[in-house]
N, CA and C atoms as a LAMMPS dump frame, in Angstrom:
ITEM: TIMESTEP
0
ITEM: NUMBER OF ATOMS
555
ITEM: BOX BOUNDS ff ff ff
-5.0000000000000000e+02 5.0000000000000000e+02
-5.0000000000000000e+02 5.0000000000000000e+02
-5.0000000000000000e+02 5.0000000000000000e+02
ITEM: ATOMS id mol type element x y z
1 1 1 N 0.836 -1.187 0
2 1 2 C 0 0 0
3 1 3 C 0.877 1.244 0
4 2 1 N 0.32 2.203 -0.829
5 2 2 C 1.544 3.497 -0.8
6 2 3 C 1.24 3.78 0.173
7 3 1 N 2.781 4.681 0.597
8 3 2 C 2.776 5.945 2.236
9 3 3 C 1.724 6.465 2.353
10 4 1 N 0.987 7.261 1.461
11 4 2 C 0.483 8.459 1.752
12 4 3 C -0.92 7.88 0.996
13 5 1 N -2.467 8.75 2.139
14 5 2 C -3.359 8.439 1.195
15 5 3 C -3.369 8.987 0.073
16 6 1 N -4.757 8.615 -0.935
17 6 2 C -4.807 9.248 -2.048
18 6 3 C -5.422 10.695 -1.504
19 7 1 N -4.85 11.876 -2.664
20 7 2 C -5.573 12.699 -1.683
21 7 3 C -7.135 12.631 -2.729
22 8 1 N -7.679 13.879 -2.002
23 8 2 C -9.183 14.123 -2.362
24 8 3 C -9.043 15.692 -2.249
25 9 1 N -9.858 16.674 -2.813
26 9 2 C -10.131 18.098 -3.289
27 9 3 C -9.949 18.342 -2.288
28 10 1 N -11.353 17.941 -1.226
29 10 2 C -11.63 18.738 0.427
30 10 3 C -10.156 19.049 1.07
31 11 1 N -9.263 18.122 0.819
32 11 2 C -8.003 18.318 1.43
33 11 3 C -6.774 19.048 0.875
34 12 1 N -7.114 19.378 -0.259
35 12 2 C -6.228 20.495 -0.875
36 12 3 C -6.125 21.873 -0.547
37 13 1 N -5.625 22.892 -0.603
38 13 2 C -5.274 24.079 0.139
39 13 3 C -6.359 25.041 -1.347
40 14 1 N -7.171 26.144 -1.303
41 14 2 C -7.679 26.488 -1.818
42 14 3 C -6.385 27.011 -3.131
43 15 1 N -5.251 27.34 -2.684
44 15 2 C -4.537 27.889 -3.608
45 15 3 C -4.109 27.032 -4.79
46 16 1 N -3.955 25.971 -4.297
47 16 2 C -4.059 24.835 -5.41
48 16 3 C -4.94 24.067 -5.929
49 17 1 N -5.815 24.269 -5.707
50 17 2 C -7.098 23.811 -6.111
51 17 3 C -8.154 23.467 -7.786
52 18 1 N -7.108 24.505 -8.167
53 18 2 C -7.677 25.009 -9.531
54 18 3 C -6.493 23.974 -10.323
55 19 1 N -4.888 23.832 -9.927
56 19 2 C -4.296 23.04 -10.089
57 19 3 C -4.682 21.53 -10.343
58 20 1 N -5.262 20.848 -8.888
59 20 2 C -5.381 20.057 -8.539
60 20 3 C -6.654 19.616 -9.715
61 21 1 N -7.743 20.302 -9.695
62 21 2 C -8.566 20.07 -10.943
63 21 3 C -7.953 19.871 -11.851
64 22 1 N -6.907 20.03 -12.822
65 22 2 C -6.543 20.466 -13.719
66 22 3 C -6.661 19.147 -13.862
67 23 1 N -5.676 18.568 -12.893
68 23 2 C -4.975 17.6 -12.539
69 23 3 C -5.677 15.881 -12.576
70 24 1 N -6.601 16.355 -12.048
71 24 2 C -8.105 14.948 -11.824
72 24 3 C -8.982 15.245 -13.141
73 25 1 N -8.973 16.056 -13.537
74 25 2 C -10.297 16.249 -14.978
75 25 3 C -10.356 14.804 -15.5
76 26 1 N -9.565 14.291 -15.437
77 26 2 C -9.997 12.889 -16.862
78 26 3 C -9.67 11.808 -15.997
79 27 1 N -9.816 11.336 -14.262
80 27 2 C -9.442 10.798 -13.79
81 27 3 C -10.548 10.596 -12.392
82 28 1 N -11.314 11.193 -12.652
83 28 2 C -12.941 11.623 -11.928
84 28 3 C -12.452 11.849 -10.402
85 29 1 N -11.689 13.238 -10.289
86 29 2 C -11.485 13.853 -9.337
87 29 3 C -9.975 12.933 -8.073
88 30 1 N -9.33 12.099 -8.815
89 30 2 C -8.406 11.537 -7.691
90 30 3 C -7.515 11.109 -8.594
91 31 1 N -5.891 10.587 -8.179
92 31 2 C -5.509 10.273 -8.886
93 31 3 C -4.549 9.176 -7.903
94 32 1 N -5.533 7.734 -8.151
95 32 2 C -5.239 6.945 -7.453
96 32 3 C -3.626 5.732 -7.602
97 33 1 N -3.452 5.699 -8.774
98 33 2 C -2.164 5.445 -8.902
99 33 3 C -1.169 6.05 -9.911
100 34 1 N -0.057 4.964 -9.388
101 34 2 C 1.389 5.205 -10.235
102 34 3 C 2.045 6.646 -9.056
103 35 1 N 2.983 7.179 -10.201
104 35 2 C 4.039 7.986 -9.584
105 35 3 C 2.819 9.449 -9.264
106 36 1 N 2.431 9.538 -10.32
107 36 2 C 1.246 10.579 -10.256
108 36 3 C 0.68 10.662 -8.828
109 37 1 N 0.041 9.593 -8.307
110 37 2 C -0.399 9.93 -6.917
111 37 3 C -0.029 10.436 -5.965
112 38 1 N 1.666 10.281 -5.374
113 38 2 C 2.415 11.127 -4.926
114 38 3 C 2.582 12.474 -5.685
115 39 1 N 2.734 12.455 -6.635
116 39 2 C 3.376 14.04 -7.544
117 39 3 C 2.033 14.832 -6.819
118 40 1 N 0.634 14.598 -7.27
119 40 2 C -0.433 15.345 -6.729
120 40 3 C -0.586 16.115 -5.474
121 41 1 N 0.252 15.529 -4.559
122 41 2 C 0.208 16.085 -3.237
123 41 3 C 0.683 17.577 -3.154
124 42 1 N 1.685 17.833 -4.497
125 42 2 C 1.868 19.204 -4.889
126 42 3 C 1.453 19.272 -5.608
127 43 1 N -0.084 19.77 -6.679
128 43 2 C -0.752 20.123 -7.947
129 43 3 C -0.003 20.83 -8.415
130 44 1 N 0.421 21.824 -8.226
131 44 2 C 1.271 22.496 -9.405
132 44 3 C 2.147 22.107 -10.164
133 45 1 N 2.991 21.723 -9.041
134 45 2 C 4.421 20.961 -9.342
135 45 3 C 3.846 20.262 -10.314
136 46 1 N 2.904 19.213 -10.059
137 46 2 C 2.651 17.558 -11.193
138 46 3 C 1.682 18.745 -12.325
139 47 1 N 1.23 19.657 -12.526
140 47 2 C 0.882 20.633 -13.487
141 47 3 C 2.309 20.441 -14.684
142 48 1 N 3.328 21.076 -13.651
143 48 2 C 4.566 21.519 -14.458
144 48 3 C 5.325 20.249 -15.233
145 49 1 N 4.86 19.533 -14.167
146 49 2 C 5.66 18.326 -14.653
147 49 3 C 5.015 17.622 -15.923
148 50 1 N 4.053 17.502 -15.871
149 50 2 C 3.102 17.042 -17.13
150 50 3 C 3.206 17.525 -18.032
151 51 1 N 3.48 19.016 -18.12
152 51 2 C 3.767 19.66 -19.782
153 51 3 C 4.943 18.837 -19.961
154 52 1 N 6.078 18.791 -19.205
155 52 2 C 7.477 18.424 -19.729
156 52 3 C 7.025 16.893 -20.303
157 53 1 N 6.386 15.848 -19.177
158 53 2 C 6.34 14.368 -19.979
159 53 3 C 5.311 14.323 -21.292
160 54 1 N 4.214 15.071 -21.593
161 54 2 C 3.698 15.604 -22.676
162 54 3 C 4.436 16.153 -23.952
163 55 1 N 5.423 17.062 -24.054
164 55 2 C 6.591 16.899 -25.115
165 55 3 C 7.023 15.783 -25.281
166 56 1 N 7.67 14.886 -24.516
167 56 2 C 8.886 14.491 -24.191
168 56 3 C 7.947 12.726 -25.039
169 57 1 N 6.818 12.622 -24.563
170 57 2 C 5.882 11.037 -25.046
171 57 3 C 5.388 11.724 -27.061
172 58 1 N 4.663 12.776 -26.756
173 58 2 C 4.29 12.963 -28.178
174 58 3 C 4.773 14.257 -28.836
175 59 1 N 5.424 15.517 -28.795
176 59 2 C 6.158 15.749 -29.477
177 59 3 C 7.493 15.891 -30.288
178 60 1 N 8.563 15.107 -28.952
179 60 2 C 9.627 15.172 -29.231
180 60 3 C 9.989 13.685 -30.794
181 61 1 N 11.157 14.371 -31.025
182 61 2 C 12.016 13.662 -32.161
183 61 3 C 12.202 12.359 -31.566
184 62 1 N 12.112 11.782 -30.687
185 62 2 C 12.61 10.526 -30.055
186 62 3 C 11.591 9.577 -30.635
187 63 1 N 11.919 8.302 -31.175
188 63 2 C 11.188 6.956 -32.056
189 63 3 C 10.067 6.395 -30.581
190 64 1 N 9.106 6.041 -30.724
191 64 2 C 8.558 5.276 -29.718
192 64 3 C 8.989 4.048 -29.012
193 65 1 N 9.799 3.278 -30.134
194 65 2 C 10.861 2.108 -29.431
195 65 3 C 11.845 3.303 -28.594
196 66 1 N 12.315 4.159 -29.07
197 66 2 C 13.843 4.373 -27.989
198 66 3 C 13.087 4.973 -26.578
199 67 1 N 11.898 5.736 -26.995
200 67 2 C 10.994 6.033 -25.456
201 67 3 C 10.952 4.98 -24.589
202 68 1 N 10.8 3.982 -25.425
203 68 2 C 10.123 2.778 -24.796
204 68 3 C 11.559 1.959 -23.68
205 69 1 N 12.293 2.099 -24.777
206 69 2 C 14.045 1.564 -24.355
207 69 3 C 14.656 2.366 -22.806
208 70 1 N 14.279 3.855 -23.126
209 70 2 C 15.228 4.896 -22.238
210 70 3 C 14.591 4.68 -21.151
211 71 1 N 12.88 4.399 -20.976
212 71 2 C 12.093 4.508 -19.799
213 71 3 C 12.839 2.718 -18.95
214 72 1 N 12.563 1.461 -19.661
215 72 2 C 13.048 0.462 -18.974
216 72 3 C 14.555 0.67 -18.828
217 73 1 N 14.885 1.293 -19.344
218 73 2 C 16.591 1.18 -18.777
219 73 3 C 16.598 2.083 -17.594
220 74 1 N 16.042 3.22 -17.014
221 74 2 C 15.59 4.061 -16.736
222 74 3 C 15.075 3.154 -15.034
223 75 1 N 14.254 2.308 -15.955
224 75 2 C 13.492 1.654 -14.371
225 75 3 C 14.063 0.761 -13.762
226 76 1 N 15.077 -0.092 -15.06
227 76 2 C 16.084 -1.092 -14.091
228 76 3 C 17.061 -0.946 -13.192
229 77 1 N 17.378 0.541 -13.526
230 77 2 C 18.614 1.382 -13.428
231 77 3 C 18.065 1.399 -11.942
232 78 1 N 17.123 2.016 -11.609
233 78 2 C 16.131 2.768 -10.542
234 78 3 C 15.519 1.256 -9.455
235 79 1 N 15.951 0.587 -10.262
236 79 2 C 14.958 -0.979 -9.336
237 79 3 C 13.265 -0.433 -9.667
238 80 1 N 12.709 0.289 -10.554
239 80 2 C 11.221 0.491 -10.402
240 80 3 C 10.352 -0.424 -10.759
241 81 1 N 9.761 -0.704 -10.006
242 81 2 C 8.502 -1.916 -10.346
243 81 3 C 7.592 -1.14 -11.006
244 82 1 N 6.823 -0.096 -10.758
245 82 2 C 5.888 0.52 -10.979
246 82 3 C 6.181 0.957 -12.618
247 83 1 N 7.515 1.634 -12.893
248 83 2 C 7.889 1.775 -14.451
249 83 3 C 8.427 0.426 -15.292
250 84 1 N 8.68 -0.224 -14.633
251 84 2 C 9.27 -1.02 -15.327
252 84 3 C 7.808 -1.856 -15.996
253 85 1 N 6.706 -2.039 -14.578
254 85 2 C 5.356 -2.528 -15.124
255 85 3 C 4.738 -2.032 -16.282
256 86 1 N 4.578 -1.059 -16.05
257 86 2 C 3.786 -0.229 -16.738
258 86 3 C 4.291 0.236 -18.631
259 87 1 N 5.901 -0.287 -18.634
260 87 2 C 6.253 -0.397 -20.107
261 87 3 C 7.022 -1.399 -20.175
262 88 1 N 7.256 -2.342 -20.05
263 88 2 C 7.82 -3.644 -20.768
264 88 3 C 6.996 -4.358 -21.33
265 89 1 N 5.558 -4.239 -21.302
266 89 2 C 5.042 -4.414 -22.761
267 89 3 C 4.916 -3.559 -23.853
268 90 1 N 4.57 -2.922 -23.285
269 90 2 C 4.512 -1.811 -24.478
270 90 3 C 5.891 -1.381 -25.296
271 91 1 N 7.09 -1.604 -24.686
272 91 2 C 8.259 -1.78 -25.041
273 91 3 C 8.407 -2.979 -26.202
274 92 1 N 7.823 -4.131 -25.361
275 92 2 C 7.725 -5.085 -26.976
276 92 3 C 6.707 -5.205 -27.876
277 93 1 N 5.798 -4.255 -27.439
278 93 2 C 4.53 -3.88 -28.35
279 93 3 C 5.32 -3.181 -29.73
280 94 1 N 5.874 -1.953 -29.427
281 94 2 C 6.938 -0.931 -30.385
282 94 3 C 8.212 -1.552 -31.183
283 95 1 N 8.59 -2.685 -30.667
284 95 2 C 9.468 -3.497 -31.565
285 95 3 C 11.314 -3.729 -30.724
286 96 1 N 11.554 -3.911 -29.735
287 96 2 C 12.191 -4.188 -28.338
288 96 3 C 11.922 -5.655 -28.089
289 97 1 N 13.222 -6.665 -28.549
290 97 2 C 13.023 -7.587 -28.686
291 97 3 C 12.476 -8.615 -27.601
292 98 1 N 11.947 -9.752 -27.008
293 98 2 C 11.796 -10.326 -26.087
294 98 3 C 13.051 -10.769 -25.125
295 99 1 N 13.912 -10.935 -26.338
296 99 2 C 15.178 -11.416 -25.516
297 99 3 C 15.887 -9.979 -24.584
298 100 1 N 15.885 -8.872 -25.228
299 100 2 C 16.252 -7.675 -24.774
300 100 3 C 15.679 -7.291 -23.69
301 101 1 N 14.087 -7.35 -23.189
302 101 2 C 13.817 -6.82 -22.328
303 101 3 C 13.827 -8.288 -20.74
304 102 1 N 13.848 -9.3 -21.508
305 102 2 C 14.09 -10.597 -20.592
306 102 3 C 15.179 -10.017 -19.431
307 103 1 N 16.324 -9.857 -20.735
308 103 2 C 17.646 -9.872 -20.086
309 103 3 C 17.933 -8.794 -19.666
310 104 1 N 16.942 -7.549 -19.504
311 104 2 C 17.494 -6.034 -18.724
312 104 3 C 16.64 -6.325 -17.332
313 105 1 N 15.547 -6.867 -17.706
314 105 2 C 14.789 -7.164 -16.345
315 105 3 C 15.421 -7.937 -15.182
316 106 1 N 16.253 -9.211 -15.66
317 106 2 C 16.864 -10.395 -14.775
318 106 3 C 18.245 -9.552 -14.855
319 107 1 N 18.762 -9.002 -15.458
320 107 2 C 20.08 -8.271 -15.482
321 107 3 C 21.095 -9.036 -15.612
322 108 1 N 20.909 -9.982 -16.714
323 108 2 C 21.333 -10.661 -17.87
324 108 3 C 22.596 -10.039 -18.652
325 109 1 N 23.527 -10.832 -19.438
326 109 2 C 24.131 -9.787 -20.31
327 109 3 C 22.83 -9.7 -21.799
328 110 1 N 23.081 -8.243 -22.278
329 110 2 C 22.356 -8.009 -23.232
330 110 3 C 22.592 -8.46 -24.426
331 111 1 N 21.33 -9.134 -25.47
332 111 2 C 21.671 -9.279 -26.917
333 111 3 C 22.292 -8.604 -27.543
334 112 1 N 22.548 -9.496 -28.802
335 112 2 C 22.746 -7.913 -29.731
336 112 3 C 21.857 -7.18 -30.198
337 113 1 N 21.833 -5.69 -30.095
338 113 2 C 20.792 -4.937 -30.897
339 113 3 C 21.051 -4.234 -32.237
340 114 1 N 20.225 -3.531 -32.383
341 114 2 C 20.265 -2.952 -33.482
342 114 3 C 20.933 -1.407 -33.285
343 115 1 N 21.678 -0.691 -34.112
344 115 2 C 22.469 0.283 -34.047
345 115 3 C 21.89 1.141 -32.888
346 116 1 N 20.577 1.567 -33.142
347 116 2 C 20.368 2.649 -32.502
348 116 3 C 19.948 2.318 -31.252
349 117 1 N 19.325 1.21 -31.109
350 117 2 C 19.004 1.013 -29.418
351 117 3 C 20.444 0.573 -28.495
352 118 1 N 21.68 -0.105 -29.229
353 118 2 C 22.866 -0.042 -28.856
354 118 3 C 23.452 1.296 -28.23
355 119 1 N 23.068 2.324 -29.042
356 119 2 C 23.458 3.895 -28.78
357 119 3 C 22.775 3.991 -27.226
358 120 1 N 21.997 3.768 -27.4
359 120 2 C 21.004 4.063 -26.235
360 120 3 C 21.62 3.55 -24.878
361 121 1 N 21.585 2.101 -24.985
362 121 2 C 21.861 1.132 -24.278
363 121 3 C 23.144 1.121 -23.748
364 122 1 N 24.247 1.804 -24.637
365 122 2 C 25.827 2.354 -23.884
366 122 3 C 25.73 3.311 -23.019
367 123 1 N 24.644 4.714 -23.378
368 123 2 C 24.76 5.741 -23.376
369 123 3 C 24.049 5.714 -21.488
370 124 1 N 22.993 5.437 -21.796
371 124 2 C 22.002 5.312 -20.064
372 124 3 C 22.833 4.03 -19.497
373 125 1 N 23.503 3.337 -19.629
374 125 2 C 24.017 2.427 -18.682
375 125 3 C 25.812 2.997 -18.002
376 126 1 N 26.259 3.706 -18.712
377 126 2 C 27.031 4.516 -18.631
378 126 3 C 26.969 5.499 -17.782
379 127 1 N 26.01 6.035 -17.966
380 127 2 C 25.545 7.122 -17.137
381 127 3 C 25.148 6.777 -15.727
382 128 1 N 23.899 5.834 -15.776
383 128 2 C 23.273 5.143 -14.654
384 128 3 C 24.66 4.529 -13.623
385 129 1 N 25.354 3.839 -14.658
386 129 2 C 26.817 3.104 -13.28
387 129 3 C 27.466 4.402 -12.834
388 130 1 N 28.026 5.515 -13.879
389 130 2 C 28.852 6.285 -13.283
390 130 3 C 28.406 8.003 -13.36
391 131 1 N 27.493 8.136 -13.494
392 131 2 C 26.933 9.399 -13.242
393 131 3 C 27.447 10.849 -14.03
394 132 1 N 27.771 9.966 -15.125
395 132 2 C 28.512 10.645 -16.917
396 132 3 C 28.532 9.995 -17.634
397 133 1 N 29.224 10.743 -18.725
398 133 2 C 28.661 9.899 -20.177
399 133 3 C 30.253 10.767 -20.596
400 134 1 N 31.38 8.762 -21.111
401 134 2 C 32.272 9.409 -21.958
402 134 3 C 32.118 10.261 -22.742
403 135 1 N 32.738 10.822 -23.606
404 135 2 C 33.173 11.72 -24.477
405 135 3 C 33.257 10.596 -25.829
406 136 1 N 33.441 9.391 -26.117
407 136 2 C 33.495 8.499 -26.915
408 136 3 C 31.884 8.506 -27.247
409 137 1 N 31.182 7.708 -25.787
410 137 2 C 29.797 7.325 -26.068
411 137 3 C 28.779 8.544 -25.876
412 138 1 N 28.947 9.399 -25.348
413 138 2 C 28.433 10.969 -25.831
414 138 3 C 28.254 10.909 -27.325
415 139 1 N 29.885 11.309 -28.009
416 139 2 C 29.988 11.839 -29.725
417 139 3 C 29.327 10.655 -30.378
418 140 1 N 29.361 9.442 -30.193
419 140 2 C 28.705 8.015 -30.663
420 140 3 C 27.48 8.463 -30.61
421 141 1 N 27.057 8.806 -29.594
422 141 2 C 25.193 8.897 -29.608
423 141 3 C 24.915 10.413 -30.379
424 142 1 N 25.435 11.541 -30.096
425 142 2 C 25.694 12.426 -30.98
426 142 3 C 25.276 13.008 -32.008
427 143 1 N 26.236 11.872 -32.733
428 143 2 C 26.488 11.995 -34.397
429 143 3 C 25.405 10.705 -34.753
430 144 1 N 24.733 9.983 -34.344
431 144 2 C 23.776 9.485 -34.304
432 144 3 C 22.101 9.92 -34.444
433 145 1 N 22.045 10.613 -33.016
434 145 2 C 20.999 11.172 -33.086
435 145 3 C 21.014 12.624 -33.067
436 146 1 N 21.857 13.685 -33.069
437 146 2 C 21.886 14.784 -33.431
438 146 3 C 21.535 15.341 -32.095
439 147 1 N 21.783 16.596 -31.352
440 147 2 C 22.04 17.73 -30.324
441 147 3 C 20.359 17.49 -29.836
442 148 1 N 19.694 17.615 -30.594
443 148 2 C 17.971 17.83 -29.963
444 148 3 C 17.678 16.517 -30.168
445 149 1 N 17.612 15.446 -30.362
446 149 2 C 17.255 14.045 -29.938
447 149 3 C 17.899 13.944 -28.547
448 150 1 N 19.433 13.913 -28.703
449 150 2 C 20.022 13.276 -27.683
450 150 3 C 19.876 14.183 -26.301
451 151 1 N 19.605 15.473 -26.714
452 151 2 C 18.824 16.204 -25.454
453 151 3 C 17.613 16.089 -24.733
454 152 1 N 17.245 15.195 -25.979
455 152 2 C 15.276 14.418 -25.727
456 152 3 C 15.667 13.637 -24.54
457 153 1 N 16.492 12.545 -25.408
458 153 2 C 16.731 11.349 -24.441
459 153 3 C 17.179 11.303 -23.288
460 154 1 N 18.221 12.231 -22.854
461 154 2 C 18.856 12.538 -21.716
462 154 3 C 17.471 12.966 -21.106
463 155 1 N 16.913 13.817 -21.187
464 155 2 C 16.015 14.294 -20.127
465 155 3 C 14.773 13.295 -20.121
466 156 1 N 14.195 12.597 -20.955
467 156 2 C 13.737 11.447 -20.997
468 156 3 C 14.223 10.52 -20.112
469 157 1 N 15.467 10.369 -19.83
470 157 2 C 15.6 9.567 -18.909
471 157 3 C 15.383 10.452 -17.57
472 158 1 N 15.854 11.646 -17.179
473 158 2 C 15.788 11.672 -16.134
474 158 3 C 14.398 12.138 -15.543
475 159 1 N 13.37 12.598 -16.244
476 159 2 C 12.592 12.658 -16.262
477 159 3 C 11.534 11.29 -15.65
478 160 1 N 12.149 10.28 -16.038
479 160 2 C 11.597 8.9 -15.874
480 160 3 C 12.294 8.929 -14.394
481 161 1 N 13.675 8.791 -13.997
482 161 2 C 14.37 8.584 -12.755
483 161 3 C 13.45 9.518 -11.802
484 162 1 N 13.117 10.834 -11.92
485 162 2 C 12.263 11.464 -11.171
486 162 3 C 10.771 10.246 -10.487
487 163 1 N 10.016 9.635 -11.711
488 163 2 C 9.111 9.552 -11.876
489 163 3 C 9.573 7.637 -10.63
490 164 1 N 10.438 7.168 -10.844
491 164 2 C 10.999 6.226 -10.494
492 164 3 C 11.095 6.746 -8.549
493 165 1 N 11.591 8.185 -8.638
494 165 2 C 11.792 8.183 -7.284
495 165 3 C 10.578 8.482 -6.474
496 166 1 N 9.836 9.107 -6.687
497 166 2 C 8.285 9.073 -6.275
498 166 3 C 7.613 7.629 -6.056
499 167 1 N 8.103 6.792 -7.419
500 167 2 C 7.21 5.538 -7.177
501 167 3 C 7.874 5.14 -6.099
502 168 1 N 9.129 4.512 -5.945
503 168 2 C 9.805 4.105 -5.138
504 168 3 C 9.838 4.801 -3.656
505 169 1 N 9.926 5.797 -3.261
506 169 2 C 9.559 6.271 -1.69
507 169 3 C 8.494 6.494 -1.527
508 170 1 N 7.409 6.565 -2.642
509 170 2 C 6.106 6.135 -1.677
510 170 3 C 5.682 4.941 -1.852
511 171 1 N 5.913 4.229 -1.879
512 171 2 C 6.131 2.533 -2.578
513 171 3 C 4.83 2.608 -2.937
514 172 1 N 4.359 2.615 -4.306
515 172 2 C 3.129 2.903 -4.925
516 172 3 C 3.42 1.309 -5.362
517 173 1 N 2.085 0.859 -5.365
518 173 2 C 1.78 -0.451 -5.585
519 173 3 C 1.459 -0.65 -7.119
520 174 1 N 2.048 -1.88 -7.584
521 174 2 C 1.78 -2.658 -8.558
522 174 3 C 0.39 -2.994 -8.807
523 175 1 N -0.593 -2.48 -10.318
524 175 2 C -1.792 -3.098 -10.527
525 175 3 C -1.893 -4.356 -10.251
526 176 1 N -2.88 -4.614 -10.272
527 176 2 C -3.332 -6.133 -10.27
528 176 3 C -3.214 -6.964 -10.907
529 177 1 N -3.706 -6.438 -12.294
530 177 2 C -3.824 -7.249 -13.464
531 177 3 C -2.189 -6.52 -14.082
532 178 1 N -1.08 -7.411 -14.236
533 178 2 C 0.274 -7.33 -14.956
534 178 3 C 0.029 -8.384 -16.192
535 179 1 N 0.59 -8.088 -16.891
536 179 2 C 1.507 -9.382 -18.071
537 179 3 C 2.978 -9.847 -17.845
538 180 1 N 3.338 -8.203 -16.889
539 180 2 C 5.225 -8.722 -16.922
540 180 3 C 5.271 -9.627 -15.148
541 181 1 N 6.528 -10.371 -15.666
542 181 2 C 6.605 -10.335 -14.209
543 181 3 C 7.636 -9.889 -13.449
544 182 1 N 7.61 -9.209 -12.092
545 182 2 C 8.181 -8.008 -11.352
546 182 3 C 9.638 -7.933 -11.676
547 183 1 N 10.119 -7.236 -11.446
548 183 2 C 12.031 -7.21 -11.575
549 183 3 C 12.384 -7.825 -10.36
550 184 1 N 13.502 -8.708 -10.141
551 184 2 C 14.194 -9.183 -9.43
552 184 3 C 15.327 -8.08 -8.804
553 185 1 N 14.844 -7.65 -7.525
554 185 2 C 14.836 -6.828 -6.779
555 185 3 C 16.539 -7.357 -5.841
C-alpha cells in the first residue's frame, strides 16, 4: 500500500485547487495510482511536470521504441517496479526484442541490438553506473541522433528517474492485473 493516502479536493489548500482540478479532470477527481499519486500532493508541481512528460511522449524527435528503451533502462537502473510494469510491454509492443527486455529485467548480459538502441543502451548504462557519459559514447550517440534528440533522451531519462523516485519512496503499488513479471529486486 503506498505511504500516503490518495488525496481528495476537500483536502487540498484552496490555492491549489484550480491546479489540482486540472490535474483529476480525466481521472474523476483523484488520482489513485502510479508515480502521479504522490506528484499530486503538490498540484502544481505535477501541473509543471506534465507539460514536460507531454513533449517528451508525443512531441519530441525521439522513435517510440527508444521512449520505450530509455524509460526500462531508466526503471532497471532505478529498481522500479511501478515503471518497469507499466512499459515492458509496451516496449515489446513498439518493436524491443523479447530477448532484450528478458535480459534487462533479470540483469542478464544483453543481446545484440540494433544500431540505434545499442546507442542508447551504452549511453544510459554509462551514465546510470557512473553518473557521466564518456566523451566516446556521448559523440557516438551524438552523431547518431543529433544535439535535440540526444537532449530528448537525456532528459527522458531523467525525467523517468524522477518519476521512479516518487514511485519508489512512496512505494506505490503494482496493478493487479500485470503481463510482466516483477524485476528481481
Amino acid at each position: 500500500m503506498a505511504r500516503t493516502p490518495t488525496l481528495t479536493r476537500d483536502r487540498v489548500p484552496e490555492e491549489l485547487r484550480e491546479a489540482f482540478d486540472h490535474e483529476t479532470a480525466n481521472s474523476g477527481g483523484v488520482v489513485a495510482s502510479g508515480p502521479g499519486s504522490a506528484m499530486i500532493h503538490s498540484p502544481e508541481m505535477r501541473r509543471r511536470a506534465n507539460h514536460l512528460v507531454d513533449y517528451l511522449r508525443v512531441e519530441s524527435t525521439l522513435p517510440d521504441k527508444i521512449q520505450q528503451l530509455a524509460m526500462l533502462l531508466t526503471a532497471r537502473a532505478m529498481d522500479c517496479q511501478f515503471i518497469w510494469n507499466a512499459h515492458a510491454e509496451h516496449g515489446r509492443r513498439v518493436g524491443l526484442s523479447d530477448a532484450l527486455v528478458d535480459a534487462m529485467r533479470d540483469k542478464k548480459p544483453l543481446p545484440a541490438t540494433p544500431a540505434d538502441e545499442t546507442l542508447v543502451i551504452n549511453y544510459a548504462l554509462e551514465f546510470f553506473n557512473t553518473h557521466k557519459v564518456s566523451q566516446a559514447t556521448f559523440q557516438a550517440a551524438l552523431d547518431h541522433f543529433g544535439a535535440r534528440t540526444l537532449t530528448e533522451l537525456t532528459t527522458m531519462m531523467g525525467y523517468y528517474a524522477m518519476l521512479a523516485f516518487n514511485a519508489n519512496a512512496f512505494e506505490i503499488d503494482l496493478p493487479e492485473q500485470r503481463t510482466e513479471p516483477v524485476l528481481p529486486i
